[in-house]
mmCIF file as gemmi writes it, N, C-alpha and C atoms, coordinates in Angstrom:
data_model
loop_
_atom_site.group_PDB
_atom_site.id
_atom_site.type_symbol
_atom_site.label_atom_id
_atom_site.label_alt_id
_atom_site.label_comp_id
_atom_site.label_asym_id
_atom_site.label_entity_id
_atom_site.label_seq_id
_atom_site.pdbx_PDB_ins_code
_atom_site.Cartn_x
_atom_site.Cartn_y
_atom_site.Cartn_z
_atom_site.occupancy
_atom_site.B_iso_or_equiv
_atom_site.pdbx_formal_charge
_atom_site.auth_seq_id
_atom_site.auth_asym_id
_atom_site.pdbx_PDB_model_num
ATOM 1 N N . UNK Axp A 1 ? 0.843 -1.174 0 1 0 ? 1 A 1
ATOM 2 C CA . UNK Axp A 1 ? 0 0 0 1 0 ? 1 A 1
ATOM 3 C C . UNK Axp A 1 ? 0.892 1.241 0 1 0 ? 1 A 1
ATOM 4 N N . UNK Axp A 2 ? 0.568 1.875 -0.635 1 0 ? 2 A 1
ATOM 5 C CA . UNK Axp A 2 ? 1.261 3.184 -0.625 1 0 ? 2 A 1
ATOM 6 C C . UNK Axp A 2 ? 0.888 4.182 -0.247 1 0 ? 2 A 1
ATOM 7 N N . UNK Axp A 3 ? 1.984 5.195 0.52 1 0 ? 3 A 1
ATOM 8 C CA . UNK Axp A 3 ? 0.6 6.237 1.336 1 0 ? 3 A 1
ATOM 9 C C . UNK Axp A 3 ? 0.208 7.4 0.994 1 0 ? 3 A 1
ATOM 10 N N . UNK Axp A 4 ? -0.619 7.668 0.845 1 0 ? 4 A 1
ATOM 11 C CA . UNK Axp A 4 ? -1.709 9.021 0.107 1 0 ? 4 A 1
ATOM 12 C C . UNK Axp A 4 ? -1.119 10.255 1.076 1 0 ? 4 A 1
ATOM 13 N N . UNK Axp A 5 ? -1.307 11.519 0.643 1 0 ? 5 A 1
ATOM 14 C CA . UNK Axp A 5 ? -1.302 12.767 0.906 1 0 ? 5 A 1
ATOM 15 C C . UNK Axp A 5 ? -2.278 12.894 2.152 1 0 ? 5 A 1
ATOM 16 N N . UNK Axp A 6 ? -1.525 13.537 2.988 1 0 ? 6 A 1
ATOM 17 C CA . UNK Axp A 6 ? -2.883 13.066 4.498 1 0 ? 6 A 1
ATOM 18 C C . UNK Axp A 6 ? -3.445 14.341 4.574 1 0 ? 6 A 1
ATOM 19 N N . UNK Axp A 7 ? -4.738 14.951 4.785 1 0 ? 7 A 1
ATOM 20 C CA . UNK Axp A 7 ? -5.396 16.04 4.993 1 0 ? 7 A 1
ATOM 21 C C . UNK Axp A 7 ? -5.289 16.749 6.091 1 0 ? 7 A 1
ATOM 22 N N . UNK Axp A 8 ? -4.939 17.656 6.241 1 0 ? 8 A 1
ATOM 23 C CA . UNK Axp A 8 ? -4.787 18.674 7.74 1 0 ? 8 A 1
ATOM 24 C C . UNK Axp A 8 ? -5.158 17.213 8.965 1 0 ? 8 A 1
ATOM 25 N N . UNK Axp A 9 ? -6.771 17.359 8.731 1 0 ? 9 A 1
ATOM 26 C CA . UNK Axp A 9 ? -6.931 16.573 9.859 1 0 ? 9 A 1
ATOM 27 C C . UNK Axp A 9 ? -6.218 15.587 10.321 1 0 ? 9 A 1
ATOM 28 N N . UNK Axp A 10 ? -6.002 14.753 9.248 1 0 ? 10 A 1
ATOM 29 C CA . UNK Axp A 10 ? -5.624 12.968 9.386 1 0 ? 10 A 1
ATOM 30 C C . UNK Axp A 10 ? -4.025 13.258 10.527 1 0 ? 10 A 1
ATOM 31 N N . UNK Axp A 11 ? -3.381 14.459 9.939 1 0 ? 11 A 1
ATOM 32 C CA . UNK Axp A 11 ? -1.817 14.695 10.573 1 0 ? 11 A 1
ATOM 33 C C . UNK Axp A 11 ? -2.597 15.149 12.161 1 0 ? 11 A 1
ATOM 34 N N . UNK Axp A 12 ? -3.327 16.217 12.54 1 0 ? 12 A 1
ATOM 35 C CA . UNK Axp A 12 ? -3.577 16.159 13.756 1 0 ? 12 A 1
ATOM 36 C C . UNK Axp A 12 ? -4.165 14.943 14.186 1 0 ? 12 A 1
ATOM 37 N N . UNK Axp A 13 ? -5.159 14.348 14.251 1 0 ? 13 A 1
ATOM 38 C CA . UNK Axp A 13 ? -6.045 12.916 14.737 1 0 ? 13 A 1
ATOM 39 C C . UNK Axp A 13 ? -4.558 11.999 15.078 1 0 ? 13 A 1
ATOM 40 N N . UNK Axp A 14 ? -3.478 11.887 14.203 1 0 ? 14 A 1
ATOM 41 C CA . UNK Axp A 14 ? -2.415 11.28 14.317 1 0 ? 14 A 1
ATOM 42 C C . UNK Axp A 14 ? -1.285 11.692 15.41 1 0 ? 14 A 1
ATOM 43 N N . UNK Axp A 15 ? -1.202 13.042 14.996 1 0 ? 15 A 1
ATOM 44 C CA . UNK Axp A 15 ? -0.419 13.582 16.192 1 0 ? 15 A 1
ATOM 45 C C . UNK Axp A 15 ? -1.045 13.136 18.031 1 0 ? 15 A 1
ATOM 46 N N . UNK Axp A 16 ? -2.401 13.373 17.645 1 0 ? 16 A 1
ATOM 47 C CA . UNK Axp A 16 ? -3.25 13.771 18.873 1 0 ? 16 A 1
ATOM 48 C C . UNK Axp A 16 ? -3.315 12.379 19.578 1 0 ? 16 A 1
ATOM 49 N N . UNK Axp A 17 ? -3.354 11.141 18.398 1 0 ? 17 A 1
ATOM 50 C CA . UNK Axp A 17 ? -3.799 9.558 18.888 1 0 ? 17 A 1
ATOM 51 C C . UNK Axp A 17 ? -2.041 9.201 19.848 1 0 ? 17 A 1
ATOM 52 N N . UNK Axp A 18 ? -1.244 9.85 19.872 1 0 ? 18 A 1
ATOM 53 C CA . UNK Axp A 18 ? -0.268 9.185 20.281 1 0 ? 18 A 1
ATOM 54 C C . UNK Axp A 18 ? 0.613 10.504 21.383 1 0 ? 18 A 1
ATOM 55 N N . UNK Axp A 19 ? -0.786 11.371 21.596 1 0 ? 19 A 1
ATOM 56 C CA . UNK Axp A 19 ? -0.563 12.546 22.767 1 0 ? 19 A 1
ATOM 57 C C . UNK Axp A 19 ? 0.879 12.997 22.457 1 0 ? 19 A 1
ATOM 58 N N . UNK Axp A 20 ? 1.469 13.755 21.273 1 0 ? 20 A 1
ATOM 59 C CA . UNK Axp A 20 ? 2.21 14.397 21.265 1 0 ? 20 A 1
ATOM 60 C C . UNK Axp A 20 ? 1.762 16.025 21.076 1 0 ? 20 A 1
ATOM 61 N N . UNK Axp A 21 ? 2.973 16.513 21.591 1 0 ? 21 A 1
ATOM 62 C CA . UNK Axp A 21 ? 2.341 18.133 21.417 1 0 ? 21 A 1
ATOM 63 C C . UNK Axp A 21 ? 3.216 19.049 19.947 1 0 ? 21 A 1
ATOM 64 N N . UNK Axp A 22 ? 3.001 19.503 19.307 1 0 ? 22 A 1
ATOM 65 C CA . UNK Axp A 22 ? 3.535 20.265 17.911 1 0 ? 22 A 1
ATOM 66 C C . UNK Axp A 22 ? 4.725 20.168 18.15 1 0 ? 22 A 1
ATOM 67 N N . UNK Axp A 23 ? 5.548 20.731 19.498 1 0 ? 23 A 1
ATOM 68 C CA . UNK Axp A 23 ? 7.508 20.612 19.481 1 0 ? 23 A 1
ATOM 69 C C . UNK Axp A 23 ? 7.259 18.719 19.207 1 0 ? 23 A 1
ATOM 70 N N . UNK Axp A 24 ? 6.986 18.065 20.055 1 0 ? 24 A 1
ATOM 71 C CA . UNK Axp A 24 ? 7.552 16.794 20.037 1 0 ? 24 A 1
ATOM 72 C C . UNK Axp A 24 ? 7.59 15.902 18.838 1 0 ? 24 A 1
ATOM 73 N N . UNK Axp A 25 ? 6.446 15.824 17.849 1 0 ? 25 A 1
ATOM 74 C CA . UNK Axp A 25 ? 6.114 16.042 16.963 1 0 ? 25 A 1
ATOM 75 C C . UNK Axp A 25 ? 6.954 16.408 15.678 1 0 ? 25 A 1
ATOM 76 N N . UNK Axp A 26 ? 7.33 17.791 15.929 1 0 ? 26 A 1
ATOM 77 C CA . UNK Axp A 26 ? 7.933 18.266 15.218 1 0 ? 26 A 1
ATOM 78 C C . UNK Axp A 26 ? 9.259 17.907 15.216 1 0 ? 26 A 1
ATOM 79 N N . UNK Axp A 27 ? 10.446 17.752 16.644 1 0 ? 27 A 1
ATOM 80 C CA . UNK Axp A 27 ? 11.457 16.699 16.536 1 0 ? 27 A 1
ATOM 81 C C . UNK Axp A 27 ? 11.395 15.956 16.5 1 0 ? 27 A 1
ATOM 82 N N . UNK Axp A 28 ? 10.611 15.04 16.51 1 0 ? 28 A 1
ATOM 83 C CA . UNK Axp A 28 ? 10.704 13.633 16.183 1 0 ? 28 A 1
ATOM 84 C C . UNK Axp A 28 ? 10.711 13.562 14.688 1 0 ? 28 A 1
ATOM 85 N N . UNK Axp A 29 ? 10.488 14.096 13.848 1 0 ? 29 A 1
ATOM 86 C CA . UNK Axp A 29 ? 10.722 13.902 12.359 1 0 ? 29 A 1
ATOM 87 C C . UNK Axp A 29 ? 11.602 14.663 12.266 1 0 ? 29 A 1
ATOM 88 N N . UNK Axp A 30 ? 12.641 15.405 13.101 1 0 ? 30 A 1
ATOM 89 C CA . UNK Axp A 30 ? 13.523 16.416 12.555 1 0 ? 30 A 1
ATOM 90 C C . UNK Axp A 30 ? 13.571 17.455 11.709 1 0 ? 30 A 1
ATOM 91 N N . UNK Axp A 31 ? 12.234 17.882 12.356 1 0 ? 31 A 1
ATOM 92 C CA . UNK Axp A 31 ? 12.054 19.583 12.571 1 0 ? 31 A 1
ATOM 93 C C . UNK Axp A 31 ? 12.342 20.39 13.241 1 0 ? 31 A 1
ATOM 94 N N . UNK Axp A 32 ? 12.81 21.938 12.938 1 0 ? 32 A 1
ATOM 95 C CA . UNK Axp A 32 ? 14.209 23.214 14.233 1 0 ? 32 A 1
ATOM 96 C C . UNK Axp A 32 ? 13.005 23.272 15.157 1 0 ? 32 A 1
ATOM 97 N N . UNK Axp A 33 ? 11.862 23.296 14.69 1 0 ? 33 A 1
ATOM 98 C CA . UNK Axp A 33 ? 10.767 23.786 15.551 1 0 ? 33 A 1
ATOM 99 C C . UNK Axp A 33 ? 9.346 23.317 15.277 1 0 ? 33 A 1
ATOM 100 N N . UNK Axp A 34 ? 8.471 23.529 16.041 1 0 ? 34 A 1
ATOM 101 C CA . UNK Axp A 34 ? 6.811 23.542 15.959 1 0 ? 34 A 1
ATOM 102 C C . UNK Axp A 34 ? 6.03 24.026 14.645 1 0 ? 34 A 1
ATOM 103 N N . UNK Axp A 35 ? 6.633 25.299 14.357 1 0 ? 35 A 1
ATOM 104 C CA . UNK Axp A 35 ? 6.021 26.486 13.251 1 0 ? 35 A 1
ATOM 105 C C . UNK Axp A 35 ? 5.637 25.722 12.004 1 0 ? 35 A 1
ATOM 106 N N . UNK Axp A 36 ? 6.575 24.551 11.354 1 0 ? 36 A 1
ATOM 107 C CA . UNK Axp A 36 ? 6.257 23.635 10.516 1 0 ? 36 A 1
ATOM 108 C C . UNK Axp A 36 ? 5.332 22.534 10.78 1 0 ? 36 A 1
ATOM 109 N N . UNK Axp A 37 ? 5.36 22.509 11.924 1 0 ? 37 A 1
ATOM 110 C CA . UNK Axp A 37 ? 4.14 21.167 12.383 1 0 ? 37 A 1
ATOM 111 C C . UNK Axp A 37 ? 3.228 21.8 12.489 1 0 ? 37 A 1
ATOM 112 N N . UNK Axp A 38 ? 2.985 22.659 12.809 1 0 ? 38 A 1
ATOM 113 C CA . UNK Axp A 38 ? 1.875 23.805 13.255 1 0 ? 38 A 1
ATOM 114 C C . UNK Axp A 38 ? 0.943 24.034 11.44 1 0 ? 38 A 1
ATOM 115 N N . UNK Axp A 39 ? 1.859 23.988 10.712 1 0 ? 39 A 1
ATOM 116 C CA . UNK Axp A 39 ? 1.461 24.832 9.155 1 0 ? 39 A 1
ATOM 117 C C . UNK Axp A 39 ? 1.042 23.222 8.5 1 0 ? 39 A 1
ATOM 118 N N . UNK Axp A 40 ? 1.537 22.122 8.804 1 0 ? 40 A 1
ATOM 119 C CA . UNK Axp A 40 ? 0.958 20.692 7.936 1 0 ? 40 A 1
ATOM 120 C C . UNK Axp A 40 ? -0.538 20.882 8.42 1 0 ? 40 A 1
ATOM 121 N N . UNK Axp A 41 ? -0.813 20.838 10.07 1 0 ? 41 A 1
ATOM 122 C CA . UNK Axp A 41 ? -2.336 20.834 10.783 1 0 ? 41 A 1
ATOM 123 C C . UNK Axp A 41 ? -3.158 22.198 10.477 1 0 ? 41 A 1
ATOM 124 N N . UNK Axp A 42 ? -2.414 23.234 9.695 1 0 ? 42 A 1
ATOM 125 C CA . UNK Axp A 42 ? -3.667 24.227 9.343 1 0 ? 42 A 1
ATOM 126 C C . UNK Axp A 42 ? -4.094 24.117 8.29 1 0 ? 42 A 1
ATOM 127 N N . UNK Axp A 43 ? -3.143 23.369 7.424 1 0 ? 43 A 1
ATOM 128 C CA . UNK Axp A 43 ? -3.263 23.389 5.463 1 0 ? 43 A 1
ATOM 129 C C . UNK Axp A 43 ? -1.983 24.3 5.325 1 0 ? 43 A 1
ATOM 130 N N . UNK Axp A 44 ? -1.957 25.274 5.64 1 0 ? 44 A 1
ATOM 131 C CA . UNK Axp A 44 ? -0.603 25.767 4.959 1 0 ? 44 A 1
ATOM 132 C C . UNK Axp A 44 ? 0.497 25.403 3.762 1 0 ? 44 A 1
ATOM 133 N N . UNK Axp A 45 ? 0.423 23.948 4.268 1 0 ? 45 A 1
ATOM 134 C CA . UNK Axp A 45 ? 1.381 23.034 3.768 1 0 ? 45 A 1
ATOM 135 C C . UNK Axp A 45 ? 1.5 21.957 3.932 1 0 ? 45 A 1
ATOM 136 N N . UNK Axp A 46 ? 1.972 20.898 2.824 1 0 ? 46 A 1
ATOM 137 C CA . UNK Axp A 46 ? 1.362 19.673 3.085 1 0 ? 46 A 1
ATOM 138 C C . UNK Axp A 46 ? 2.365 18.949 3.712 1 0 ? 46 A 1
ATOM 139 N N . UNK Axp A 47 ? 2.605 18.033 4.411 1 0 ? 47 A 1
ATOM 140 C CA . UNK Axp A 47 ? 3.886 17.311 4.724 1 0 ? 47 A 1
ATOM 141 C C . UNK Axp A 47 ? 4.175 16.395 3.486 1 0 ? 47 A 1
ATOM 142 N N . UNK Axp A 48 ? 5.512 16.875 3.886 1 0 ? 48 A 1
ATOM 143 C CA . UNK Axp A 48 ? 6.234 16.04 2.835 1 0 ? 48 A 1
ATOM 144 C C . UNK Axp A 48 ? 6.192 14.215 3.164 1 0 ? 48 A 1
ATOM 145 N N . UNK Axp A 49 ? 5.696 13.225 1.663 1 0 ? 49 A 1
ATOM 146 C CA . UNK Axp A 49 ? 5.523 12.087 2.041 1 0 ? 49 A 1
ATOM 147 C C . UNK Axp A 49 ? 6.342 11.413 2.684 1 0 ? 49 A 1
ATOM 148 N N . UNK Axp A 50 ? 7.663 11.405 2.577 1 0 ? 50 A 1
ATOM 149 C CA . UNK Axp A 50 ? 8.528 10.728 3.574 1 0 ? 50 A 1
ATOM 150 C C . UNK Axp A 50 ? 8.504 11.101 4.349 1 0 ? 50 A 1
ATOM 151 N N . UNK Axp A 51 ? 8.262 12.388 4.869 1 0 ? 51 A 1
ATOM 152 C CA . UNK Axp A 51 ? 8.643 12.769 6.487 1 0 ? 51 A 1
ATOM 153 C C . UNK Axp A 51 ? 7.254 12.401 7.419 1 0 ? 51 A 1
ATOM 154 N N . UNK Axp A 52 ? 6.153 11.875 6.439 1 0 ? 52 A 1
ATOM 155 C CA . UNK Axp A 52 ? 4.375 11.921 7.441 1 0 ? 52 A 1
ATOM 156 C C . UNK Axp A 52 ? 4.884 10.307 7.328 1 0 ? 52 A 1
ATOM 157 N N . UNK Axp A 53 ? 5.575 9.491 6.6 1 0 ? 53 A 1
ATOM 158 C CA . UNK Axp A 53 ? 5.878 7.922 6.629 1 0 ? 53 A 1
ATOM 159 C C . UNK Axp A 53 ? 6.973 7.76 7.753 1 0 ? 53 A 1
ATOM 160 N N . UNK Axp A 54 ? 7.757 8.749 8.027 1 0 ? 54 A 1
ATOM 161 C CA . UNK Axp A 54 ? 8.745 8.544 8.987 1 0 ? 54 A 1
ATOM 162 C C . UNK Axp A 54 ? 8.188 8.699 10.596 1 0 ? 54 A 1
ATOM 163 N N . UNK Axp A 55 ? 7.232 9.932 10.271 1 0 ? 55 A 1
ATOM 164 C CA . UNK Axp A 55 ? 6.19 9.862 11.562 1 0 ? 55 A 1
ATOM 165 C C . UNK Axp A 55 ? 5.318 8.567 11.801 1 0 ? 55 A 1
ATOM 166 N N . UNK Axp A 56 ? 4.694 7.841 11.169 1 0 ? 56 A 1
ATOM 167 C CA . UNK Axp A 56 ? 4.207 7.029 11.197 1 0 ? 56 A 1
ATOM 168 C C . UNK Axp A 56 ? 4.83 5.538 11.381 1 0 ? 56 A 1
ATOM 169 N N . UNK Axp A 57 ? 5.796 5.64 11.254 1 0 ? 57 A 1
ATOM 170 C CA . UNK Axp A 57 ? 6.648 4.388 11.6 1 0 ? 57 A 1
ATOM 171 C C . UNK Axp A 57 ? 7.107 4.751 13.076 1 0 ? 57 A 1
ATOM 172 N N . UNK Axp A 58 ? 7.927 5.933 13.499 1 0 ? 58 A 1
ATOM 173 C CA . UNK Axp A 58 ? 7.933 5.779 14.68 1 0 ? 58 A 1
ATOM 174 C C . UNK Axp A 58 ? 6.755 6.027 15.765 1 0 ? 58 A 1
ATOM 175 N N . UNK Axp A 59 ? 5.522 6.306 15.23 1 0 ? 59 A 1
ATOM 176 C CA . UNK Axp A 59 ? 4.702 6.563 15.926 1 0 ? 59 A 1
ATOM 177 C C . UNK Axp A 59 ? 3.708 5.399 16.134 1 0 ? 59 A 1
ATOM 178 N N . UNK Axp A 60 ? 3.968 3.754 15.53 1 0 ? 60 A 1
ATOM 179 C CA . UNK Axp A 60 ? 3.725 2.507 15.479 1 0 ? 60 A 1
ATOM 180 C C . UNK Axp A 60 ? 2.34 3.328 14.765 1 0 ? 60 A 1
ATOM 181 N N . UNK Axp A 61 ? 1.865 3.767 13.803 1 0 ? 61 A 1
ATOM 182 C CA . UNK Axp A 61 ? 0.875 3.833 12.501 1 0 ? 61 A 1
ATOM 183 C C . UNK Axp A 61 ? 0.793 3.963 11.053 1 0 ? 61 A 1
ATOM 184 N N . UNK Axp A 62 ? 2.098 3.005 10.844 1 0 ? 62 A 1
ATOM 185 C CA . UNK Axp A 62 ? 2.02 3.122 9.833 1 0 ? 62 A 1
ATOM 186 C C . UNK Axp A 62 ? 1.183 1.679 9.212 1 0 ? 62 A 1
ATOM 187 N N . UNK Axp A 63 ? 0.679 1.972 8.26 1 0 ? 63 A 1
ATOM 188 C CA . UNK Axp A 63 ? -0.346 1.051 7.76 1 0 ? 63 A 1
ATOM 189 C C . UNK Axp A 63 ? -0.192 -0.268 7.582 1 0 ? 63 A 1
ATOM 190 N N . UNK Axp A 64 ? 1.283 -0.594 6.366 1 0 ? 64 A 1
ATOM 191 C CA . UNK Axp A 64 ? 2.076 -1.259 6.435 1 0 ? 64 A 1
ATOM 192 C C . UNK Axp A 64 ? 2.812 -2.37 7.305 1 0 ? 64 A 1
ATOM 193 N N . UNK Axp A 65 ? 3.173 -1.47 8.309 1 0 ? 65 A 1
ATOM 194 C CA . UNK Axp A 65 ? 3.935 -2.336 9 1 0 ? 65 A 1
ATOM 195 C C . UNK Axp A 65 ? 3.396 -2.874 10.023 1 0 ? 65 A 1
ATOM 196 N N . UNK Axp A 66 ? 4.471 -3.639 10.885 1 0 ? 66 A 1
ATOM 197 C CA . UNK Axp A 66 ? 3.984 -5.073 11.657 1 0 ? 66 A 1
ATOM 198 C C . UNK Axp A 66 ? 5.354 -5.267 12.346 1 0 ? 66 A 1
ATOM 199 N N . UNK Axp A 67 ? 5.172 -5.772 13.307 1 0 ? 67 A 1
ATOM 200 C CA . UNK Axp A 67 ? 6.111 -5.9 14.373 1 0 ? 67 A 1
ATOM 201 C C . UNK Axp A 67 ? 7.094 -7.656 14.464 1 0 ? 67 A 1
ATOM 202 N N . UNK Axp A 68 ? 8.297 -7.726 13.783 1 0 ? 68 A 1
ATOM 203 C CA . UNK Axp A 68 ? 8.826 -9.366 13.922 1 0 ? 68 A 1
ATOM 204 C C . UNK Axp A 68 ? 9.912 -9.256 14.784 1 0 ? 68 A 1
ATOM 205 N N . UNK Axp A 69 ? 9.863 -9.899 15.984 1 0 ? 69 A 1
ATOM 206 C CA . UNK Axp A 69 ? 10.905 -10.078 17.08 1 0 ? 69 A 1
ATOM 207 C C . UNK Axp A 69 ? 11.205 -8.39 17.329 1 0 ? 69 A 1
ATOM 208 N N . UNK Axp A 70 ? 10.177 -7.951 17.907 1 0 ? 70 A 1
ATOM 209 C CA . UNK Axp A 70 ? 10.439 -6.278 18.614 1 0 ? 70 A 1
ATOM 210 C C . UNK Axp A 70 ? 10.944 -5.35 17.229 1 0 ? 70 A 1
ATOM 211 N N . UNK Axp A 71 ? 11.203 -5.982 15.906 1 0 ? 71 A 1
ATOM 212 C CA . UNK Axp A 71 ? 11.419 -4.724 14.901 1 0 ? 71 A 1
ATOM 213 C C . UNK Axp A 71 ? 10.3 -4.685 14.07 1 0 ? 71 A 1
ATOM 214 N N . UNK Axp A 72 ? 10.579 -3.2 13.793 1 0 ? 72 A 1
ATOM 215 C CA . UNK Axp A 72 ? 9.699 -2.839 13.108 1 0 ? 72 A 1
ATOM 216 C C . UNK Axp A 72 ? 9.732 -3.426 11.289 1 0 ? 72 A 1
ATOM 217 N N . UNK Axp A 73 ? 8.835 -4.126 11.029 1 0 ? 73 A 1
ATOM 218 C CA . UNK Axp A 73 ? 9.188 -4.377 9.052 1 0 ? 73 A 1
ATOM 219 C C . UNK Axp A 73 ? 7.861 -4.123 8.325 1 0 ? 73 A 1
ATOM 220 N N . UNK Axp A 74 ? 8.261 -3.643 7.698 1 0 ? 74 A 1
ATOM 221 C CA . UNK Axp A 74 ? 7.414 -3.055 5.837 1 0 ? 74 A 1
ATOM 222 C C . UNK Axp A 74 ? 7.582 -3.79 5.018 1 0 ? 74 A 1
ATOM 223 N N . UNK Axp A 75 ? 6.627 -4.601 4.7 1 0 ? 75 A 1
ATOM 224 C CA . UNK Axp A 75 ? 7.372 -5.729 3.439 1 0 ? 75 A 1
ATOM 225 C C . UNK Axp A 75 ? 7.391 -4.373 1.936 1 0 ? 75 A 1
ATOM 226 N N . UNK Axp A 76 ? 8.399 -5.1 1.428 1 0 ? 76 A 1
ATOM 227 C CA . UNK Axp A 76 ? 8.522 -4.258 0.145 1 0 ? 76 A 1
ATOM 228 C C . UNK Axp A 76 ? 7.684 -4.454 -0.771 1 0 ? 76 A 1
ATOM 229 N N . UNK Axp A 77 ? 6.912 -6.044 -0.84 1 0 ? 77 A 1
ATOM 230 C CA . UNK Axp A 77 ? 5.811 -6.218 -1.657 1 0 ? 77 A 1
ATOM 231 C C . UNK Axp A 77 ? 4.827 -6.942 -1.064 1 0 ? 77 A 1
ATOM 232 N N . UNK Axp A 78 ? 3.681 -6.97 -2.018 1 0 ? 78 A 1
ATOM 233 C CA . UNK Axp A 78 ? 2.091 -7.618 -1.652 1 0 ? 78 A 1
ATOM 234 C C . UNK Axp A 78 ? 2.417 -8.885 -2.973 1 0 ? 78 A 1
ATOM 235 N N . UNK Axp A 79 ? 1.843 -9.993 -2.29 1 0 ? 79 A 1
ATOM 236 C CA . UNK Axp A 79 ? 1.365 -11.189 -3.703 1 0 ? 79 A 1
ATOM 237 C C . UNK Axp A 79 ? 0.322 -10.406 -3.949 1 0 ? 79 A 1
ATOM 238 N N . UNK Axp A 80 ? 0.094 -10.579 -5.304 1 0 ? 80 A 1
ATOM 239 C CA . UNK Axp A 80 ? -1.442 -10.591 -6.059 1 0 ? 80 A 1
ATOM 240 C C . UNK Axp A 80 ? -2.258 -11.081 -5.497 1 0 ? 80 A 1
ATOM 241 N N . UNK Axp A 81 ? -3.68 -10.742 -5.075 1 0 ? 81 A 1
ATOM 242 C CA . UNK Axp A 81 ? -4.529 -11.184 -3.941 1 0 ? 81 A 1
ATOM 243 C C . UNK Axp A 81 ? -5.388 -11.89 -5.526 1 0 ? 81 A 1
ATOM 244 N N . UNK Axp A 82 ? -5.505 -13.433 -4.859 1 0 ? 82 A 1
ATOM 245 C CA . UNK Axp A 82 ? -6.138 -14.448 -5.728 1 0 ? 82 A 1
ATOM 246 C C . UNK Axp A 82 ? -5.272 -15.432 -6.334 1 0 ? 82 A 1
């Protein structure tokens, strides 16, 4: 699955499901500050797809993944369903 462009909301509901506040948030993907986390949750600007996939992996939501012996893995592919 590949991951879609997330809408203002989807980045707050996400931020909010795992009680971080805009700084924490915002370093944890390696952002100087809030002001950019702050501008993905108004529309301003959209997050960039790797950096809302990098949030989501360490924030255990990413869609994808699944937990084998305490690590985190993404398979690189799907079989053809059928």
């Amino acid at each position: 699955m590949s991951l879609h462009q997330p809408t203002k909301r989807e980045v707050t509901v996400a931020r909010e499901r795992v009680k971080l506040t805009l700084q924490q948030a915002a370093k944890l993907v390696h952002l100087s500050g809030h002001a950019r986390w702050s501008e993905y949750e108004s529309g301003k600007r959209n997050i960039e797809i790797s950096r809302w996939e990098l949030f989501l992996l360490k924030t255990g939501q990413h869609p994808d993944a699944c937990t084998v012996n305490g690590m985190v893995v993404i398979p690189l592919h799907r079989p053809l369903p059928g």
